[in-house]
mmCIF file of the N, C-alpha and C atoms, coordinates in Angstrom:
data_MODEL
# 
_entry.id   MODEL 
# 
loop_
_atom_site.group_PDB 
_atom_site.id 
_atom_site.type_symbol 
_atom_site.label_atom_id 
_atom_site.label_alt_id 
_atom_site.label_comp_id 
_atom_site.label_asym_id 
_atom_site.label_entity_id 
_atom_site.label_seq_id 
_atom_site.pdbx_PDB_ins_code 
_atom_site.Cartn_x 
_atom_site.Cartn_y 
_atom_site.Cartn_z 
_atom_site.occupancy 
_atom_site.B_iso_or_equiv 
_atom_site.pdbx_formal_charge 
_atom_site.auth_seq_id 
_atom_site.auth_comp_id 
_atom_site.auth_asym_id 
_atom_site.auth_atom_id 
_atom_site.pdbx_PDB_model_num 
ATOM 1   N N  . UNK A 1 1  ? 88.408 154.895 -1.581  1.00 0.00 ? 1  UNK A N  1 
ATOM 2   C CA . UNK A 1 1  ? 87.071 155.247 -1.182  1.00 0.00 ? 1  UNK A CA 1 
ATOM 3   C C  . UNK A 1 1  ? 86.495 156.252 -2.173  1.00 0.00 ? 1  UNK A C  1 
ATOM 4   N N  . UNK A 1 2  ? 85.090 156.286 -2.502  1.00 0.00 ? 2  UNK A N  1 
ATOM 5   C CA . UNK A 1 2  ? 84.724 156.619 -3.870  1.00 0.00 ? 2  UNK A CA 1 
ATOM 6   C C  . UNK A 1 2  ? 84.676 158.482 -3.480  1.00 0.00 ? 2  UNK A C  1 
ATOM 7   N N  . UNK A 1 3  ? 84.241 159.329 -4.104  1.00 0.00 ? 3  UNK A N  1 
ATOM 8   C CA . UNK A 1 3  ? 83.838 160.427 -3.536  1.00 0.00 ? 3  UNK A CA 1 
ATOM 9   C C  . UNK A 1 3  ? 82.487 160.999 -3.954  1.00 0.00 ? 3  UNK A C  1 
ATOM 10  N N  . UNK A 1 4  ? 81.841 160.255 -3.306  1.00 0.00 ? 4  UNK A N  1 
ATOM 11  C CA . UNK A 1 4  ? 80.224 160.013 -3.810  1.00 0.00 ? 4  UNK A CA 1 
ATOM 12  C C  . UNK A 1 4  ? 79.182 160.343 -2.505  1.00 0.00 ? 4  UNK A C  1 
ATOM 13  N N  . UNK A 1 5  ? 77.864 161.634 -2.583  1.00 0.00 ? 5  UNK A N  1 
ATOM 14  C CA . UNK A 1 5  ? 77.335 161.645 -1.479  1.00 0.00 ? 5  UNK A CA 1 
ATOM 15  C C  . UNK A 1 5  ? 76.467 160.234 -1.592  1.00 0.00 ? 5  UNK A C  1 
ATOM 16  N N  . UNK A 1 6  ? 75.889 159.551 -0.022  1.00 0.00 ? 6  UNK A N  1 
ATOM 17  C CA . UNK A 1 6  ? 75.139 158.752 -0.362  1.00 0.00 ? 6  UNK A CA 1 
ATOM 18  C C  . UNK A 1 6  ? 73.561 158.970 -0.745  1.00 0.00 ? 6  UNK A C  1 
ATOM 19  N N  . UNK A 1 7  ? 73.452 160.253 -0.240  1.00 0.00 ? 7  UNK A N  1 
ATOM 20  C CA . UNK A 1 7  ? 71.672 160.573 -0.760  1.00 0.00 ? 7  UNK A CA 1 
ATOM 21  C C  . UNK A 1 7  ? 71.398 160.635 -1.997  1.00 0.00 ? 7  UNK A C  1 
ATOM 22  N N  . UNK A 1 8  ? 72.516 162.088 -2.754  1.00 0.00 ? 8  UNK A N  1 
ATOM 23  C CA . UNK A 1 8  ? 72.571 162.644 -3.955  1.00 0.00 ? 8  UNK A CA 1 
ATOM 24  C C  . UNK A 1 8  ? 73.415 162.359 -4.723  1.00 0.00 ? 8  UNK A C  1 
ATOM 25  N N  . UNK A 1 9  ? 73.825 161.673 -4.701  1.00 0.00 ? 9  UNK A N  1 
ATOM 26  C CA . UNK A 1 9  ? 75.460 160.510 -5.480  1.00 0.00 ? 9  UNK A CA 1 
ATOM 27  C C  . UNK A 1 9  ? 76.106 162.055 -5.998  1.00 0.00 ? 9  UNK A C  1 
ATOM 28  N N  . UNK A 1 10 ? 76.206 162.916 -5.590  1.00 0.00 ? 10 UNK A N  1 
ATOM 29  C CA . UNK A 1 10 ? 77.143 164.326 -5.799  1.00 0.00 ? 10 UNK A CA 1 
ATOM 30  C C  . UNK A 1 10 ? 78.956 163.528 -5.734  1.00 0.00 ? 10 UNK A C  1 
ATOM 31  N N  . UNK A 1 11 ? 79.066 163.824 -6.697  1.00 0.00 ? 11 UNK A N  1 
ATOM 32  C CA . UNK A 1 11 ? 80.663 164.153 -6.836  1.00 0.00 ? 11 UNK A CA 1 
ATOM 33  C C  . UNK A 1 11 ? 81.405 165.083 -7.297  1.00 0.00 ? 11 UNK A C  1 
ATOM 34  N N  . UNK A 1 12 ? 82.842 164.343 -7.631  1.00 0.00 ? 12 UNK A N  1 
ATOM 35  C CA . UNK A 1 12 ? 83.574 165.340 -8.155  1.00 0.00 ? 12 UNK A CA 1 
ATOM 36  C C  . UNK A 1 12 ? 83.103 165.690 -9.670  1.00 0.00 ? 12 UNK A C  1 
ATOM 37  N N  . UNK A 1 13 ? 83.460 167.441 -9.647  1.00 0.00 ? 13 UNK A N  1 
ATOM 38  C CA . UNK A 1 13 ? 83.498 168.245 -10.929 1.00 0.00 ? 13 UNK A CA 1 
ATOM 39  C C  . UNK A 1 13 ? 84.739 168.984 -10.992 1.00 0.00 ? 13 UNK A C  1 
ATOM 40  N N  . UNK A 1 14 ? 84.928 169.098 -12.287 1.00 0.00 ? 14 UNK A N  1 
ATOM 41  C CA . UNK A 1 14 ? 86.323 169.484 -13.371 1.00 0.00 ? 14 UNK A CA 1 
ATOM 42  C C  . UNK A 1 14 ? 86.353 170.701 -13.295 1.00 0.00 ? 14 UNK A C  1 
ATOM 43  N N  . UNK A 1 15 ? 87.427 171.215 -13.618 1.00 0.00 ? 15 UNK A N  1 
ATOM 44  C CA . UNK A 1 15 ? 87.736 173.039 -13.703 1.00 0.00 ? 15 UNK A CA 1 
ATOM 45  C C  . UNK A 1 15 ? 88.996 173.730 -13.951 1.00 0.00 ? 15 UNK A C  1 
ATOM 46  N N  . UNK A 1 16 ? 89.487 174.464 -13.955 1.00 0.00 ? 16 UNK A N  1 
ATOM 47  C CA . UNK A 1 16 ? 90.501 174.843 -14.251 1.00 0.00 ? 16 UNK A CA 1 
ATOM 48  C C  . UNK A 1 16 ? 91.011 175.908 -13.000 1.00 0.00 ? 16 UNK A C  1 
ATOM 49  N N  . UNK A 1 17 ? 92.470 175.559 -12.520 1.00 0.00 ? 17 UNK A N  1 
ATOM 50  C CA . UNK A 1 17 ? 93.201 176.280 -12.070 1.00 0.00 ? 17 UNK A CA 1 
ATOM 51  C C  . UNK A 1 17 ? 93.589 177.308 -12.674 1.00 0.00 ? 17 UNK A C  1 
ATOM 52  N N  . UNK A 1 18 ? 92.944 178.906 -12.356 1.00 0.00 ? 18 UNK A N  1 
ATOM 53  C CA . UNK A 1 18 ? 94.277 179.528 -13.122 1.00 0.00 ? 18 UNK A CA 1 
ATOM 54  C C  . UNK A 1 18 ? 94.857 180.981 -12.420 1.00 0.00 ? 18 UNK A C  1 
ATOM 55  N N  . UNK A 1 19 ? 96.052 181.004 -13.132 1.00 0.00 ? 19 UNK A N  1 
ATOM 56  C CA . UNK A 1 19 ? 96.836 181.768 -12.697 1.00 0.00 ? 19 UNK A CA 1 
ATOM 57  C C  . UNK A 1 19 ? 97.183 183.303 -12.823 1.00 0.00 ? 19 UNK A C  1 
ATOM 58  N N  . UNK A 1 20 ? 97.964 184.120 -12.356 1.00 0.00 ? 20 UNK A N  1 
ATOM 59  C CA . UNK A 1 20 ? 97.709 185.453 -12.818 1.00 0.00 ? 20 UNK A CA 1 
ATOM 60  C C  . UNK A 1 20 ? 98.107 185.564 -14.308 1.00 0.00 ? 20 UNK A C  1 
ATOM 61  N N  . UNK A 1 21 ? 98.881 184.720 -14.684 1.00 0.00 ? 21 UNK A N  1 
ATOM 62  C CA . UNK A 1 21 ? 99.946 184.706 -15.995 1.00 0.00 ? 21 UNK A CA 1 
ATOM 63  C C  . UNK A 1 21 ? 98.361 184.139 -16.978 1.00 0.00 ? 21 UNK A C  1 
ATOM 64  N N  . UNK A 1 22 ? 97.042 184.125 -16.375 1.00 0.00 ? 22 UNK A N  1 
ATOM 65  C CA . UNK A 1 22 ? 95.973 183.323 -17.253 1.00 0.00 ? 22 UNK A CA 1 
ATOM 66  C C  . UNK A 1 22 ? 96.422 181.790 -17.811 1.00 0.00 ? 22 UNK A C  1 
ATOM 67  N N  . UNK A 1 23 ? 97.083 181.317 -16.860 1.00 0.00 ? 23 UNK A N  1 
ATOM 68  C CA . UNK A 1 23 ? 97.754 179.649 -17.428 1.00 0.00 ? 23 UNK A CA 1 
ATOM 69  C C  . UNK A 1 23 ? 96.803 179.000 -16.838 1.00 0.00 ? 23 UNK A C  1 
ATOM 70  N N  . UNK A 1 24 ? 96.086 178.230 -17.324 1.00 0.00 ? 24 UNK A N  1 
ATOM 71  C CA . UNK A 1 24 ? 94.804 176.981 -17.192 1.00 0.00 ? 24 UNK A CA 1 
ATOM 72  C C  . UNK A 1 24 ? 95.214 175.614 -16.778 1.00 0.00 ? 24 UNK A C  1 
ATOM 73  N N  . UNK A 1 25 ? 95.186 175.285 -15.455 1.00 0.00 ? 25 UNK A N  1 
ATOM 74  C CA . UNK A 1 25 ? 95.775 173.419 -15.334 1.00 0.00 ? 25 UNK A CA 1 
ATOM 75  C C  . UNK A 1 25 ? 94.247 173.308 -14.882 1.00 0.00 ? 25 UNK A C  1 
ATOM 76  N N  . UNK A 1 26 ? 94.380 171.874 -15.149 1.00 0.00 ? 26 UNK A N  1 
ATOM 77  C CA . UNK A 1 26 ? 93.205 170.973 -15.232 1.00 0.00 ? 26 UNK A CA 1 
ATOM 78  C C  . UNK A 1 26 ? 93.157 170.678 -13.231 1.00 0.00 ? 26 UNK A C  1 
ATOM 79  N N  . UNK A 1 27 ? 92.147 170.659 -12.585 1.00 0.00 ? 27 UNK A N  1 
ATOM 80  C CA . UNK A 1 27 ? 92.070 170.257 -11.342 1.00 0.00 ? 27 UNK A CA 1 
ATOM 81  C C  . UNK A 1 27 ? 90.597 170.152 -10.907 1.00 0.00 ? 27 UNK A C  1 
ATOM 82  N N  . UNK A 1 28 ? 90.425 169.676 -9.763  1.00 0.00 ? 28 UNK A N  1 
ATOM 83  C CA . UNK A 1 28 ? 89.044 168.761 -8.954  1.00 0.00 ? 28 UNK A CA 1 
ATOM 84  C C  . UNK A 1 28 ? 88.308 169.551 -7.769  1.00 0.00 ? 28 UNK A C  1 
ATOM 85  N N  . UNK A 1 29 ? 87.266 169.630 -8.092  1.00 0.00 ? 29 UNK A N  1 
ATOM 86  C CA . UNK A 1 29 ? 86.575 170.206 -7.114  1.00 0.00 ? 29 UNK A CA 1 
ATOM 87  C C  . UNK A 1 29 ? 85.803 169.292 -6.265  1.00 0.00 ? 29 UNK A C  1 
ATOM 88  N N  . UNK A 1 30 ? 85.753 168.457 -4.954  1.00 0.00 ? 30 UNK A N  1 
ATOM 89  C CA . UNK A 1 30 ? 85.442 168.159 -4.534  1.00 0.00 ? 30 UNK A CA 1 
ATOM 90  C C  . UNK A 1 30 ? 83.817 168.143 -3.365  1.00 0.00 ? 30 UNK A C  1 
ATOM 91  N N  . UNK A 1 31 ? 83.421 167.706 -3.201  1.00 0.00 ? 31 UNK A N  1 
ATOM 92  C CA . UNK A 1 31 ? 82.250 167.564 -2.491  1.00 0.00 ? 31 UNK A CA 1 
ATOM 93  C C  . UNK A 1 31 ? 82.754 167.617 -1.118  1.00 0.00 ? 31 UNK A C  1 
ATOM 94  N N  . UNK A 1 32 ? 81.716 168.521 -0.356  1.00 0.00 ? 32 UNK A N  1 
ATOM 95  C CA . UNK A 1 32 ? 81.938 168.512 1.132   1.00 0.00 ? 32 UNK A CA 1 
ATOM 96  C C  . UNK A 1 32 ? 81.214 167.632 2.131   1.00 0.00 ? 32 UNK A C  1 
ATOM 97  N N  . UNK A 1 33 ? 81.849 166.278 2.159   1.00 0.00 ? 33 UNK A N  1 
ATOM 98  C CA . UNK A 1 33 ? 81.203 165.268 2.118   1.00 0.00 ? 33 UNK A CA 1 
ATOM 99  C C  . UNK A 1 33 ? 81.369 164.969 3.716   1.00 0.00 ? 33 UNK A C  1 
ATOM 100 N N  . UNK A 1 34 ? 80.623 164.483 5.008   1.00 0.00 ? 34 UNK A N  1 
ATOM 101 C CA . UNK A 1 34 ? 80.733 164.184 6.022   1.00 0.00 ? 34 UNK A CA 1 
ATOM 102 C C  . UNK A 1 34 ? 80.560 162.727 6.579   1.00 0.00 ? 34 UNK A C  1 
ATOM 103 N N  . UNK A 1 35 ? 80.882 161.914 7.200   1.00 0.00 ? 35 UNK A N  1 
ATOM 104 C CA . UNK A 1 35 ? 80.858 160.813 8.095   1.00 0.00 ? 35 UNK A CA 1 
ATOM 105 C C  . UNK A 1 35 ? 79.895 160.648 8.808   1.00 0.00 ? 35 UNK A C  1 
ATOM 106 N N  . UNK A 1 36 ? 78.893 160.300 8.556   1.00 0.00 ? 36 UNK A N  1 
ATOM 107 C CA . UNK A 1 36 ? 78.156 160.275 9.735   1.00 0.00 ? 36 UNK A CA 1 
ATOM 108 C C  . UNK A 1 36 ? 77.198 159.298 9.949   1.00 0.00 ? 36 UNK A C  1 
ATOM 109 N N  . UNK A 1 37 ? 76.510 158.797 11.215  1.00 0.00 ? 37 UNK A N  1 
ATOM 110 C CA . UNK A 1 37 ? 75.566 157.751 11.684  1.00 0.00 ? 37 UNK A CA 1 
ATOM 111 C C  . UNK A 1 37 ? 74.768 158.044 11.097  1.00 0.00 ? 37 UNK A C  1 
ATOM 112 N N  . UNK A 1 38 ? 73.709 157.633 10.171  1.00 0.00 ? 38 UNK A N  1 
ATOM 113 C CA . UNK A 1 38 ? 72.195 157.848 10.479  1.00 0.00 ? 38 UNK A CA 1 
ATOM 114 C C  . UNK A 1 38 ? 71.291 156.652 10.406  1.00 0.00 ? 38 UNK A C  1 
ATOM 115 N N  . UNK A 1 39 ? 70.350 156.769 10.550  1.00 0.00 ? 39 UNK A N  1 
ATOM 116 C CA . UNK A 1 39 ? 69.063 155.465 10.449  1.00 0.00 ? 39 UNK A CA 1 
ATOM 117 C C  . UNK A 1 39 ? 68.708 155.038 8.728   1.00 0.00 ? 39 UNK A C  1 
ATOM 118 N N  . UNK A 1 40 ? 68.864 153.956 8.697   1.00 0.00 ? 40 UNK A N  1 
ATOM 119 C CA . UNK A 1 40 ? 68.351 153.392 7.455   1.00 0.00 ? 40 UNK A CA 1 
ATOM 120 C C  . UNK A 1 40 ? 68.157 152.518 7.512   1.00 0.00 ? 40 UNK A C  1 
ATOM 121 N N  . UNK A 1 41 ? 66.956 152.152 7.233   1.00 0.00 ? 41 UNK A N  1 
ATOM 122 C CA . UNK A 1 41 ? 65.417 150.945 7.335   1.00 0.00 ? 41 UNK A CA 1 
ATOM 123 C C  . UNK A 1 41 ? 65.913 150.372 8.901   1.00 0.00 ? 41 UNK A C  1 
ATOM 124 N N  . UNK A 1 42 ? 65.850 151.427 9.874   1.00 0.00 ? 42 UNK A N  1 
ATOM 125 C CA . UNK A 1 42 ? 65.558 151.321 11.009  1.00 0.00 ? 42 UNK A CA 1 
ATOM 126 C C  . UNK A 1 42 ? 67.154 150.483 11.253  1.00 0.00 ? 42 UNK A C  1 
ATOM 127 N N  . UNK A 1 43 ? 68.430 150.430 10.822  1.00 0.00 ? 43 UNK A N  1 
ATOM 128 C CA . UNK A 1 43 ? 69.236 150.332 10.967  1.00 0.00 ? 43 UNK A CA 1 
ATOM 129 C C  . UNK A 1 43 ? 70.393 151.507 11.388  1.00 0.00 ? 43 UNK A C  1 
ATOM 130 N N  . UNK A 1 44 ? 71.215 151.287 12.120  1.00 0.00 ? 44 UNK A N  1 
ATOM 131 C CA . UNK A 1 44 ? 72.344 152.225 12.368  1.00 0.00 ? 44 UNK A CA 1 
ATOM 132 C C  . UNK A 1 44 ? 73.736 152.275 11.287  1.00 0.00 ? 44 UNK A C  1 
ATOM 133 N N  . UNK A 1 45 ? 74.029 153.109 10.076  1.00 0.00 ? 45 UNK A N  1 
ATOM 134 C CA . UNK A 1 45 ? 74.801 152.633 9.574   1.00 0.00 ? 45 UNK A CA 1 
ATOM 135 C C  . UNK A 1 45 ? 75.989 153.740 9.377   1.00 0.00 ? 45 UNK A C  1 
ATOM 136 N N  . UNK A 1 46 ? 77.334 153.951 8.712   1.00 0.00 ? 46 UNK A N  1 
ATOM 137 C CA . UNK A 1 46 ? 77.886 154.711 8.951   1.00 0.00 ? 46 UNK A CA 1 
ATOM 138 C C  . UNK A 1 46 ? 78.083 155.054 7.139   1.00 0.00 ? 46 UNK A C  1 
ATOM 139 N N  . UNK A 1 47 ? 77.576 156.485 6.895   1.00 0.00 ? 47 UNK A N  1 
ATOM 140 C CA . UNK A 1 47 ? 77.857 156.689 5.515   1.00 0.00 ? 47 UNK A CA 1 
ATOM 141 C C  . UNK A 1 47 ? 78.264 158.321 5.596   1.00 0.00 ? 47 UNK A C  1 
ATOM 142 N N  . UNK A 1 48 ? 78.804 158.629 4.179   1.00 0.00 ? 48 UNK A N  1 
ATOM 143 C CA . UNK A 1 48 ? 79.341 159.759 4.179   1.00 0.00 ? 48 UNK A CA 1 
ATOM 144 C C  . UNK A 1 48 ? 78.698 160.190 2.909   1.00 0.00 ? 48 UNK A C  1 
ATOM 145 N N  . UNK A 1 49 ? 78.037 161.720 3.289   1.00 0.00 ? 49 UNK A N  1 
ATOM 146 C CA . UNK A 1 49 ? 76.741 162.315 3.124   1.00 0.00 ? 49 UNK A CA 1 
ATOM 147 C C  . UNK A 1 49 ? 77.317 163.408 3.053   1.00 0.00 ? 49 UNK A C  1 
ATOM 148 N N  . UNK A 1 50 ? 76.705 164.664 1.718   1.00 0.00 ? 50 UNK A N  1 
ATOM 149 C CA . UNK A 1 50 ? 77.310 166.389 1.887   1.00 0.00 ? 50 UNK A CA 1 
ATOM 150 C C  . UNK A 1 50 ? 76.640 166.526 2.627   1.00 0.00 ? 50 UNK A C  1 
ATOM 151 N N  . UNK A 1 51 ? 77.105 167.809 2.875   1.00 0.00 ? 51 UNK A N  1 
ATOM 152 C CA . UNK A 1 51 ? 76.364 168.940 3.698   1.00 0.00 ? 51 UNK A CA 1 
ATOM 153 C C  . UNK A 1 51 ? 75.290 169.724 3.468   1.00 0.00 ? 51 UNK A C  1 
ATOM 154 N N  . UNK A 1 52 ? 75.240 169.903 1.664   1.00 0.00 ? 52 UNK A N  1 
ATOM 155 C CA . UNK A 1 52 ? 73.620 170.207 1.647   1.00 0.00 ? 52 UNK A CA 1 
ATOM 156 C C  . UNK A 1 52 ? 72.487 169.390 1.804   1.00 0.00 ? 52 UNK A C  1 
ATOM 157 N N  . UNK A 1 53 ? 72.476 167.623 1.858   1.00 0.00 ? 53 UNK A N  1 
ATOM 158 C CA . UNK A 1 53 ? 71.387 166.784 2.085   1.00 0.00 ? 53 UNK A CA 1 
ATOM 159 C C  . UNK A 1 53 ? 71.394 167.240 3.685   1.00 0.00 ? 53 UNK A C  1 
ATOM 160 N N  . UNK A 1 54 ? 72.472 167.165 4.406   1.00 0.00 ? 54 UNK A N  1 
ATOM 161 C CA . UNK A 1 54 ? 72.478 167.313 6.181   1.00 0.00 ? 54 UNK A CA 1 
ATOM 162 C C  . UNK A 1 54 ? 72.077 168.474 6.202   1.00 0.00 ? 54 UNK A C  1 
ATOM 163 N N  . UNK A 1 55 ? 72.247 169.913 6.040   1.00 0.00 ? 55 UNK A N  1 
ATOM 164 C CA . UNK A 1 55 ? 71.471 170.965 6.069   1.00 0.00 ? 55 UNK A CA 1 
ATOM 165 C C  . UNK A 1 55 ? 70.124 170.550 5.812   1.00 0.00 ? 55 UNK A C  1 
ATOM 166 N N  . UNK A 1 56 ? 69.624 170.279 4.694   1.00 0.00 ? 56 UNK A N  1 
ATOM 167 C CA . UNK A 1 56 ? 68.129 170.176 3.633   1.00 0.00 ? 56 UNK A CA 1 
ATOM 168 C C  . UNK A 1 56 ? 67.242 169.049 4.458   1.00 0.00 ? 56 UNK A C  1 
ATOM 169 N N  . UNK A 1 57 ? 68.223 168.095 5.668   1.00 0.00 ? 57 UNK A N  1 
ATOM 170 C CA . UNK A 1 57 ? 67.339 166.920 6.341   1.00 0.00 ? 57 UNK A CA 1 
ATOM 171 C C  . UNK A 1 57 ? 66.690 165.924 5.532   1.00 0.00 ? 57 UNK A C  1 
ATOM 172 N N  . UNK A 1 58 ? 67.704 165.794 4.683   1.00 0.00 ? 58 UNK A N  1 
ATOM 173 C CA . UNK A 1 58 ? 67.541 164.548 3.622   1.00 0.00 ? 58 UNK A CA 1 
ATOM 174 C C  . UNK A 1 58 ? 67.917 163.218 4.523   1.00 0.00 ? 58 UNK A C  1 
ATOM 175 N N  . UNK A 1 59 ? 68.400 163.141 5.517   1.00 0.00 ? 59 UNK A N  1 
ATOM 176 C CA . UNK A 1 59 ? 68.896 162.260 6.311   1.00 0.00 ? 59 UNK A CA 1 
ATOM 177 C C  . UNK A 1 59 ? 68.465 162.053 7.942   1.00 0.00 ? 59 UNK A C  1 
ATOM 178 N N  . UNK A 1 60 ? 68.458 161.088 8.320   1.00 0.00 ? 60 UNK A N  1 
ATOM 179 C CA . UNK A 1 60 ? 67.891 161.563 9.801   1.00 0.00 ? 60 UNK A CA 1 
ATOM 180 C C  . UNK A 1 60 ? 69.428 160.786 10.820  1.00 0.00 ? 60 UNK A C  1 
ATOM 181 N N  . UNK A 1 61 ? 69.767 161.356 11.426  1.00 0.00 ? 61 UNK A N  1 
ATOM 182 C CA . UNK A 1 61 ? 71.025 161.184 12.268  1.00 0.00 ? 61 UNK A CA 1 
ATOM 183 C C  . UNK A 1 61 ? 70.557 160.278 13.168  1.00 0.00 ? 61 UNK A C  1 
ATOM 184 N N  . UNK A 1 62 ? 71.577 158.898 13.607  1.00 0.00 ? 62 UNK A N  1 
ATOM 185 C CA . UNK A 1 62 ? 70.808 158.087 14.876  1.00 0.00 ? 62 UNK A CA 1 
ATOM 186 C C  . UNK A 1 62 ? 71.357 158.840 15.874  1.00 0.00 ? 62 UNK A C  1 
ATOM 187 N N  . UNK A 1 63 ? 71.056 158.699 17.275  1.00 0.00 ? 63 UNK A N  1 
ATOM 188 C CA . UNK A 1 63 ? 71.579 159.066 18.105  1.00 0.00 ? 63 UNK A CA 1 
ATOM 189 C C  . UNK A 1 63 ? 72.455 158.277 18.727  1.00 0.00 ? 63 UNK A C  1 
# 
């Protein structure tokens, strides 16, 4: 499953782990991405959406 919002196609970004010793590993920062119902073209569908479009009401939730 991809890790993609569906409003803002937000994904993953790159970065570095590091340590007290200042040792750099390569690792993923992920999107805080949620499950959820909402309406699209008057349909009920199930997509997974961050949390800043659901805060910002980029989305409208079905009931």
């Amino acid at each position: 499953m991809a890790n993609f919002c569906y409003v803002c196609n937000k994904g993953p970004t790159s970065g570095n782990r590091v340590s007290n010793a200042n040792n750099r590993v390569k690792r993923r920062f992920m999107p805080n991405l949620q499950s959820i119902h909402i309406l699209d073209a008057g349909r009920r569908t199930k997509v997974r959406v961050c949390t800043r479009c659901i805060k910002a009401g980029k989305v409208t939730k079905a009931p």
